[in-house]
N, CA, C and O of each residue as an XYZ file, in Angstrom:
556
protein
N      -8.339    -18.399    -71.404
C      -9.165    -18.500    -72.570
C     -10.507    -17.794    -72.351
O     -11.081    -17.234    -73.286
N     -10.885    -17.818    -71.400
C     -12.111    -17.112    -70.926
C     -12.217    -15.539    -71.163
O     -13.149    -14.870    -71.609
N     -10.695    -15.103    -70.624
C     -10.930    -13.953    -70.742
C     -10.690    -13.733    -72.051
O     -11.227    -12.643    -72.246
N     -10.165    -14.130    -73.175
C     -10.279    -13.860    -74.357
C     -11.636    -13.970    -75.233
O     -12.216    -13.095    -75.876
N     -11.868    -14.996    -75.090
C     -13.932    -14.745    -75.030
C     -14.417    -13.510    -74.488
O     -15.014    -12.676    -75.169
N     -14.165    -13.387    -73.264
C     -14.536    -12.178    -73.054
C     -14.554    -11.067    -73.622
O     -15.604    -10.425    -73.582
N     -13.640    -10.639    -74.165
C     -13.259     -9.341    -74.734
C     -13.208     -9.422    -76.399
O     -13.134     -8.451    -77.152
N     -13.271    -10.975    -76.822
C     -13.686    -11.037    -78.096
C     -15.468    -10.818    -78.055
O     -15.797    -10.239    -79.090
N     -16.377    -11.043    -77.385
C     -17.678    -11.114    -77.237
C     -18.089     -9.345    -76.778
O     -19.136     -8.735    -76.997
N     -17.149     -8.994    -76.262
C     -17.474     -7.641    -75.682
C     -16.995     -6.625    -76.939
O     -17.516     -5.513    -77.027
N     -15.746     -7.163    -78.126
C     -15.521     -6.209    -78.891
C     -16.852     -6.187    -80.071
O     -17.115     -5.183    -80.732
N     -17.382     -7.099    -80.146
C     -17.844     -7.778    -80.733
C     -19.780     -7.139    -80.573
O     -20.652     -6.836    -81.388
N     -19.681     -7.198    -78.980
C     -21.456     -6.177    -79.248
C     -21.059     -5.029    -79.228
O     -22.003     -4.240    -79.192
N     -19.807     -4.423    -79.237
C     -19.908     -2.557    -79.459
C     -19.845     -2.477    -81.043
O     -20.251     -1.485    -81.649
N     -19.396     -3.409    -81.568
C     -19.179     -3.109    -83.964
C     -20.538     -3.344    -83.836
O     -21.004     -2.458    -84.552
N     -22.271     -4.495    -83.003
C     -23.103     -4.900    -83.136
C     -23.732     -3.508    -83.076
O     -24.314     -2.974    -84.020
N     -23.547     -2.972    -81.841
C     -24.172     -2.012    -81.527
C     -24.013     -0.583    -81.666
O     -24.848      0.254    -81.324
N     -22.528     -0.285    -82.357
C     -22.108      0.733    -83.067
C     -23.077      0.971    -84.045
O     -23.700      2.024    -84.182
N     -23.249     -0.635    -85.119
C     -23.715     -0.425    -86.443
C     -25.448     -0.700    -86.257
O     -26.031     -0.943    -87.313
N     -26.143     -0.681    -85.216
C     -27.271     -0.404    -84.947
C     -27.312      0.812    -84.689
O     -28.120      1.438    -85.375
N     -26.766      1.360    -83.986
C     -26.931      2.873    -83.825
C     -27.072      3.746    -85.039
O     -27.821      4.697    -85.263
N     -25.974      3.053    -85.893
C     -25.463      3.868    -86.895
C     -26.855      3.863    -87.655
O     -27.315      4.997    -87.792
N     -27.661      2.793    -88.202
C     -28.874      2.498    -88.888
C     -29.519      3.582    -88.172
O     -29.284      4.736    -88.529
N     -30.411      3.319    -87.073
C     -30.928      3.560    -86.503
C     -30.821      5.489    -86.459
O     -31.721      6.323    -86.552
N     -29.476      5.639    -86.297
C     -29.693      7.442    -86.615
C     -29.737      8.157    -87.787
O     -29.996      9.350    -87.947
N     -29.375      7.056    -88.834
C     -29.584      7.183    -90.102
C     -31.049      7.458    -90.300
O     -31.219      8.642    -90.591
N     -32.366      6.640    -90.231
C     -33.790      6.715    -90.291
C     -34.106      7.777    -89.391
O     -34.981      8.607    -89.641
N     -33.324      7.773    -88.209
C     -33.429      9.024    -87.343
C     -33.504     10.494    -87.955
O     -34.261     11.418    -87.656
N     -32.554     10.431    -88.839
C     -31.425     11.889    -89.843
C     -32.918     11.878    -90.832
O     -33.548     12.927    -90.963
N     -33.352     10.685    -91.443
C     -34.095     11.554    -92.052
C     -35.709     11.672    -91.799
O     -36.476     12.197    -92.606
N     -36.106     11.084    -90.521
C     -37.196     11.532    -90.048
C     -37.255     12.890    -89.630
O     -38.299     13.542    -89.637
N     -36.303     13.266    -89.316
C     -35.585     14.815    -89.006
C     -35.933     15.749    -90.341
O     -36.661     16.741    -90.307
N     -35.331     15.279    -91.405
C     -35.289     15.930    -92.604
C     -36.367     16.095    -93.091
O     -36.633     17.154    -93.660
N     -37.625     14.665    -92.947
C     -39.062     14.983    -93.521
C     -39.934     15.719    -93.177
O     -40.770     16.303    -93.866
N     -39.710     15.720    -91.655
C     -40.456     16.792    -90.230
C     -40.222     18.045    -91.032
O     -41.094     18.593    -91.707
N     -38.995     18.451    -90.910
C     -38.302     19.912    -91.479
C     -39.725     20.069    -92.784
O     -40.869     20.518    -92.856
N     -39.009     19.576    -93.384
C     -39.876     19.947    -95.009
C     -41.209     19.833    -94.984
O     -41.916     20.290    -95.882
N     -41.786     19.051    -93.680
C     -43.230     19.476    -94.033
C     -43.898     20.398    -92.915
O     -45.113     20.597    -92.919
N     -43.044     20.954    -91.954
C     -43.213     22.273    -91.542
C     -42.965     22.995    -92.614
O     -43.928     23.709    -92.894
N     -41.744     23.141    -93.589
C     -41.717     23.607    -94.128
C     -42.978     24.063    -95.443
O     -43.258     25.200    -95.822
N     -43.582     22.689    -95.939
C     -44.512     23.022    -96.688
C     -45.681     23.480    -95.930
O     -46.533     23.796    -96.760
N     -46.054     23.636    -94.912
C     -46.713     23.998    -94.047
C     -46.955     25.279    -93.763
O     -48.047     25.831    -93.623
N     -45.926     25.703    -93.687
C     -45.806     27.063    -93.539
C     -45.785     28.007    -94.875
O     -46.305     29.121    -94.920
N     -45.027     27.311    -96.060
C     -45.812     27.804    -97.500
C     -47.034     27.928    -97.929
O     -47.288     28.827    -98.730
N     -48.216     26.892    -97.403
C     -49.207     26.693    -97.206
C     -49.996     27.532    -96.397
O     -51.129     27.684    -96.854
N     -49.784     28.082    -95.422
C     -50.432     29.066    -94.874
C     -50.319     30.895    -95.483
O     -51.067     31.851    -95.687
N     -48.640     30.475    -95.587
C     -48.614     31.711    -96.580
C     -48.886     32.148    -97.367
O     -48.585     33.316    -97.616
N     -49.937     31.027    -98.505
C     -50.150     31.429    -99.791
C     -51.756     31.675    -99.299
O     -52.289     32.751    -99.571
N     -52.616     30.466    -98.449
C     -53.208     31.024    -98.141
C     -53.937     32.774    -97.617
O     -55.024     33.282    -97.891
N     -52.923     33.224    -96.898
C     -53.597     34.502    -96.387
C     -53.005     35.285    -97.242
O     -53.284     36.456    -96.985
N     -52.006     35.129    -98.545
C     -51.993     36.153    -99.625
C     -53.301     35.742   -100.780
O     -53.486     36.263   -101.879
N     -53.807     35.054   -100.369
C     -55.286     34.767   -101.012
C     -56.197     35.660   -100.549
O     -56.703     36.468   -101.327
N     -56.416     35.640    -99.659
C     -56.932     36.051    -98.479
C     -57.044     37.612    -98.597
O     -58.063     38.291    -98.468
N     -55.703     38.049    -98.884
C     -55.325     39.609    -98.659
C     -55.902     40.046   -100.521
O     -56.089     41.189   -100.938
N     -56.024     39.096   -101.108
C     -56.094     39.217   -102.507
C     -57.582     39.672   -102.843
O     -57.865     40.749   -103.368
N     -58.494     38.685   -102.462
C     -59.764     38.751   -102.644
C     -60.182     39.872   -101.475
O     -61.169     40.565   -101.720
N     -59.726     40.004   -100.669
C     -60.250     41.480    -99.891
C     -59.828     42.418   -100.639
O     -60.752     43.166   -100.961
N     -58.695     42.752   -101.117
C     -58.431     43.740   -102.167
C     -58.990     44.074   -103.415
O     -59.041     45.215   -103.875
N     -59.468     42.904   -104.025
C     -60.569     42.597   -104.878
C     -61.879     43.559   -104.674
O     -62.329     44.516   -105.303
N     -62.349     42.719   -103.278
C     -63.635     43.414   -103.401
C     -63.373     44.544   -102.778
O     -64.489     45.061   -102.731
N     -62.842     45.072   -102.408
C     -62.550     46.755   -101.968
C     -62.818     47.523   -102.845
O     -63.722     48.357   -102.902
N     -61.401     47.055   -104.144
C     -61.637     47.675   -105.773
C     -62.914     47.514   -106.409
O     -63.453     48.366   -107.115
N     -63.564     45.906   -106.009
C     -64.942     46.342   -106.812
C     -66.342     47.308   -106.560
O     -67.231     47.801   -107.255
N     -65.927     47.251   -105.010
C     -66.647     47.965   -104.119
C     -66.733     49.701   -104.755
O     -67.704     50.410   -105.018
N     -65.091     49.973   -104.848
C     -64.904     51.776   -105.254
C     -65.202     51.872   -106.917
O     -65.461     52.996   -107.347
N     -65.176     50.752   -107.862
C     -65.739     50.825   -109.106
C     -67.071     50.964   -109.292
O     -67.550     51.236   -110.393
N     -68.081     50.707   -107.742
C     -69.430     50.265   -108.223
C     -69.690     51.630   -107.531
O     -70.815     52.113   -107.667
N     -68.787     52.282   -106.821
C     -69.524     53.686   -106.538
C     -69.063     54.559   -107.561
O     -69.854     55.146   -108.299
N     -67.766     54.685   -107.653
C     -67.773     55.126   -109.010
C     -68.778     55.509   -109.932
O     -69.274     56.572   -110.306
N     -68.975     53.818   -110.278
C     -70.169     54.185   -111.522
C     -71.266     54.470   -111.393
O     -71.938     54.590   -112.417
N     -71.797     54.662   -110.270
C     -72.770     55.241   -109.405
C     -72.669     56.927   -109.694
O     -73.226     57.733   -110.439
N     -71.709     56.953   -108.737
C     -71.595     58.289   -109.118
C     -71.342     59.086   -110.581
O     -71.748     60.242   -110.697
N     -70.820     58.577   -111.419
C     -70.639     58.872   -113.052
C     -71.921     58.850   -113.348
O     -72.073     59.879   -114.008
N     -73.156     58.203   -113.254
C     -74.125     57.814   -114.370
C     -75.095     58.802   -112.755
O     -76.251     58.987   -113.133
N     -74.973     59.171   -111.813
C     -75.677     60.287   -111.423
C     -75.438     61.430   -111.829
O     -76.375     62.216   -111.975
N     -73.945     61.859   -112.150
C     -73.804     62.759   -112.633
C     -74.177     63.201   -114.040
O     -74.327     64.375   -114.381
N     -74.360     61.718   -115.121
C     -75.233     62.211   -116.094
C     -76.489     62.168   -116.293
O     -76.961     62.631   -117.332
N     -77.084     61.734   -115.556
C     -78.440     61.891   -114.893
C     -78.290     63.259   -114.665
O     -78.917     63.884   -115.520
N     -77.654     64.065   -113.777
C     -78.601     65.463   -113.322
C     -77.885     66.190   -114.695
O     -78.759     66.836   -115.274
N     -76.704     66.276   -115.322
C     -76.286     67.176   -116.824
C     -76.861     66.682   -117.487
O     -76.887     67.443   -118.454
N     -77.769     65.335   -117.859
C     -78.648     65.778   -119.032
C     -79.752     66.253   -119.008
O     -80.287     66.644   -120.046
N     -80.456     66.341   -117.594
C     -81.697     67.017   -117.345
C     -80.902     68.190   -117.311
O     -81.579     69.089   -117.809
N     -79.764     68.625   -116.953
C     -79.652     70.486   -116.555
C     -79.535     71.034   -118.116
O     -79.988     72.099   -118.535
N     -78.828     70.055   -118.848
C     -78.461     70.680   -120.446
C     -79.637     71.044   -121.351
O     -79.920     72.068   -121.972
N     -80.482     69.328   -121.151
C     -81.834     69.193   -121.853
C     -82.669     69.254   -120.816
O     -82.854     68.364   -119.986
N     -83.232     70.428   -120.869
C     -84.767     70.816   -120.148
C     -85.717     70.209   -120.297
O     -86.447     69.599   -119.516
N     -85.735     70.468   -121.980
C     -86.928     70.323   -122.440
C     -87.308     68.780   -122.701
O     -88.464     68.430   -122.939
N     -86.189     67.869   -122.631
C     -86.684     66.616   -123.336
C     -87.188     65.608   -122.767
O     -86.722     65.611   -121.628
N     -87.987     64.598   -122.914
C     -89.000     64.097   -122.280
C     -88.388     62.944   -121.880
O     -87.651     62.152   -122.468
N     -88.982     63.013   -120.390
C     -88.200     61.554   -119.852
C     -88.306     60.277   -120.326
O     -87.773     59.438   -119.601
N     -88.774     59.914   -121.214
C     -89.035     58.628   -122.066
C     -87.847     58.858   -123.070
O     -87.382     57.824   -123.548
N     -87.225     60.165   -123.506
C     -85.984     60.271   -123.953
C     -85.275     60.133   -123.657
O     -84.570     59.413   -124.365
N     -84.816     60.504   -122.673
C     -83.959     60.535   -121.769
C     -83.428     59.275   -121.314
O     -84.097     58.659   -120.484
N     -82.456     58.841   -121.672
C     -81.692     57.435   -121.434
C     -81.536     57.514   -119.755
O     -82.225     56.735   -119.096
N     -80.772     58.307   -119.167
C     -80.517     58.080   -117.581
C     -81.568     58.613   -116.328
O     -81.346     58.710   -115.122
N     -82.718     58.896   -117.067
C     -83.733     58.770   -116.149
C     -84.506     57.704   -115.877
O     -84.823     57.300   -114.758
N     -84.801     57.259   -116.917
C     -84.848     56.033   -116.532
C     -84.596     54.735   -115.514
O     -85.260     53.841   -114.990
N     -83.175     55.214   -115.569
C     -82.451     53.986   -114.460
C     -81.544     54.647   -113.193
O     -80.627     54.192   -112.510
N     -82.136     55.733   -113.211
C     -81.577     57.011   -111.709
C     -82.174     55.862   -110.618
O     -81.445     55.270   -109.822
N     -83.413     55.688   -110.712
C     -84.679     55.203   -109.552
C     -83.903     53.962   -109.426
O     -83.752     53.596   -108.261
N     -83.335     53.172   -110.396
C     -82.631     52.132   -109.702
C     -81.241     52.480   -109.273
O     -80.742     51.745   -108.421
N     -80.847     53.042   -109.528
C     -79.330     53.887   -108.805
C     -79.524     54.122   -107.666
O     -78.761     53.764   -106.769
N     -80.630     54.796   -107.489
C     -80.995     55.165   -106.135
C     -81.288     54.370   -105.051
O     -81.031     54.426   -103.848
N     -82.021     53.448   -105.929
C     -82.322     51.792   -104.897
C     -81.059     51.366   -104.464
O     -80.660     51.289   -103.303
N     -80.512     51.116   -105.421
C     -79.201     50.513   -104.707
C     -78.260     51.319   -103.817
O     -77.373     50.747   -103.183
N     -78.409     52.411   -103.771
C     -77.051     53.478   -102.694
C     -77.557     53.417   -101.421
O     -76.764     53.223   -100.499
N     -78.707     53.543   -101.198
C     -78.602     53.102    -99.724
C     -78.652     51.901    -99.104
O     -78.602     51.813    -97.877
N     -78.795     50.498   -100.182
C     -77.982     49.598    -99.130
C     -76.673     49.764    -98.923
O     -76.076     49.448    -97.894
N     -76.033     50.444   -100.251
C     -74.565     50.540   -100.232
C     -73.903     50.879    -98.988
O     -72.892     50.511    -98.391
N     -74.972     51.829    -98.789
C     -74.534     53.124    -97.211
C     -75.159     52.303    -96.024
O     -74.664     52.613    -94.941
N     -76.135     51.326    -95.967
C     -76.821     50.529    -95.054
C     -75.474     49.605    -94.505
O     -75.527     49.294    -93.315
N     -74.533     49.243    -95.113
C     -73.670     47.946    -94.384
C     -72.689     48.678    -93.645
O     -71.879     48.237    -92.831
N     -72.885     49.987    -94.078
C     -71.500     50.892    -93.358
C     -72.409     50.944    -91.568
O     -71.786     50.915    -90.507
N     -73.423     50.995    -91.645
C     -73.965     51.821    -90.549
C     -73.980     50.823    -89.539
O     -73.614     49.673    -89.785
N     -74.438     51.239    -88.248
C     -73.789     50.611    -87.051
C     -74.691     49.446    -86.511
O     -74.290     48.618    -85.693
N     -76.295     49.473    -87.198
C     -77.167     48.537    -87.010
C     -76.605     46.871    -86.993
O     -75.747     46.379    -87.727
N     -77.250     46.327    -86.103
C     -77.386     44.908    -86.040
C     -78.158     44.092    -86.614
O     -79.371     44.202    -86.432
N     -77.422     42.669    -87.780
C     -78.637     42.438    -88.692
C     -79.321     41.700    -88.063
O     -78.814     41.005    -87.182
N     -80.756     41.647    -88.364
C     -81.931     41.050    -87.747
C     -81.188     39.494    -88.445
O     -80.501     39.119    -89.395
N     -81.996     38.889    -87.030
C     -81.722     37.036    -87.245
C     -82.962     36.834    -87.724
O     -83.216     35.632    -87.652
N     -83.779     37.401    -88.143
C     -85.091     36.596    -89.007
C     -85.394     37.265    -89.865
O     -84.656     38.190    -90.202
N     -86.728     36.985    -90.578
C     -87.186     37.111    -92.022
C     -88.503     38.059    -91.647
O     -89.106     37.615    -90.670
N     -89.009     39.125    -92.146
C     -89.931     39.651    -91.923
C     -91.395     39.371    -91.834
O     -92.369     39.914    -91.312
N     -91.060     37.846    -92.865
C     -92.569     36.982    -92.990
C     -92.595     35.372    -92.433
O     -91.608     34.717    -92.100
N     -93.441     35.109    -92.432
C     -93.645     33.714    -91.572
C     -93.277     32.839    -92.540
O     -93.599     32.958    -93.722
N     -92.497     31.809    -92.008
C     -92.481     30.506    -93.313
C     -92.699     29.327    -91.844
O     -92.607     29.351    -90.616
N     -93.154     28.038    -93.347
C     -93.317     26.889    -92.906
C     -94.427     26.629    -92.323
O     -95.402     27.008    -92.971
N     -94.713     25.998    -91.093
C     -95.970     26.185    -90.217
C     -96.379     26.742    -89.772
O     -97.477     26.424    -89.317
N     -95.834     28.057    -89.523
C     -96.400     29.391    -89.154
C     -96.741     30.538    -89.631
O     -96.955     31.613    -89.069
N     -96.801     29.994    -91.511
C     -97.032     30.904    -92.252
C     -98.447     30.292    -92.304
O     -99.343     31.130    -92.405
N     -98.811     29.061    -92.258
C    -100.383     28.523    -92.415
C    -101.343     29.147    -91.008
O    -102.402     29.771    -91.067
N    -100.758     28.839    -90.081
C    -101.471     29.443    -88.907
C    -101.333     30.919    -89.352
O    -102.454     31.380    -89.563
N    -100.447     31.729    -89.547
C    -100.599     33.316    -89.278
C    -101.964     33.291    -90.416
O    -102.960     33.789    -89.892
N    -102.155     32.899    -91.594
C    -103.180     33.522    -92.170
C    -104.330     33.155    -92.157
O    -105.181     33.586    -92.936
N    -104.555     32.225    -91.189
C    -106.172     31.326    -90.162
C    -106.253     32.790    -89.541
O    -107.074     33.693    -89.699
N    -105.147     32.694    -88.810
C    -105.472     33.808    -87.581
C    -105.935     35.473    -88.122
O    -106.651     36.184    -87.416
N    -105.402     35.920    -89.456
C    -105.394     37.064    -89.501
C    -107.257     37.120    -90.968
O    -107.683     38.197    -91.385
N    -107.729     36.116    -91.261
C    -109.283     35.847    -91.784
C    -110.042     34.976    -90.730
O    -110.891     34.173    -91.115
N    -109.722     35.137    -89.291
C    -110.743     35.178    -88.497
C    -110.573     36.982    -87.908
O    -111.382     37.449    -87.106
C-alpha cells in the first residue's frame, strides 16, 4: 500500500508541477512578447526622432540658401537700378535704401562659416562690475 501512495503522490506532483510550469511559462511567453514590442516601440521612437532631426537640418539649410538667394536678387536690383537709372535720386530709389542693411547682414552670414572661435563673454561689463568699471574709468 505504501508503494501505491507512493507513486500516486509522485504522479500527482508532476500534473502539480507540470501545470505550474505551464502558468508560469505562459506569463513567461508574454513577458517575452511585451519586451519585444517595446524594443520594438523603441526603436520606432528613435527612428522618427532622427528623421526629425534630418528634417529640421534640411529645413534650415533650405532657409539658409533662400536667405542668400534673396540677398543676392535684391543686390542685384540694387546695382540695375542704379546702372539703368543714373540719374534718380536715392530717396527714389526703393533698393538703396535697404542695400546698407543687406550688407549688414552678409557678413555675419559669411562670419559663422569662418574658422574663428566664439568668444565666451560679452564685450561690456554687467552686474557688479559694470558699477566698479565706471568709478574706475571718472576717476
Amino acid at each position: 500500500m505504501a508503494e501505491i501512495n507512493i507513486i500516486a503522490f509522485g504522479a500527482l506532483g508532476i500534473v502539480i508541477g507540470f501545470l505550474i510550469g505551464r502558468f508560469m511559462n505562459r506569463d513567461n511567453t508574454q513577458q517575452k512578447d511585451l519586451k519585444k514590442e517595446l524594443e520594438k516601440s523603441r526603436y520606432e521612437v528613435e527612428q522618427y526622432r532622427q528623421e526629425l532631426v534630418d528634417h529640421f537640418a534640411q529645413s534650415a539649410e533650405l532657409l539658409d540658401n533662400i536667405s542668400r538667394d534673396y540677398s543676392k536678387l535684391y543686390q542685384h536690383m540694387a546695382a540695375t537700378s542704379a546702372e539703368l537709372m543714373p540719374n534718380l535720386p536715392e530717396q527714389d530709389n526703393p533698393f538703396a535704401k535697404r542695400i546698407s542693411k543687406l550688407s549688414d547682414v552678409t557678413p555675419e552670414a559669411d562670419s559663422d562659416t569662418s574658422q574663428e572661435q566664439p568668444r565666451d563673454y560679452s564685450g561690456q561689463a554687467t552686474g557688479l562690475l559694470k558699477d566698479a568699471e565706471k568709478t574706475s574709468k571718472a576717476s
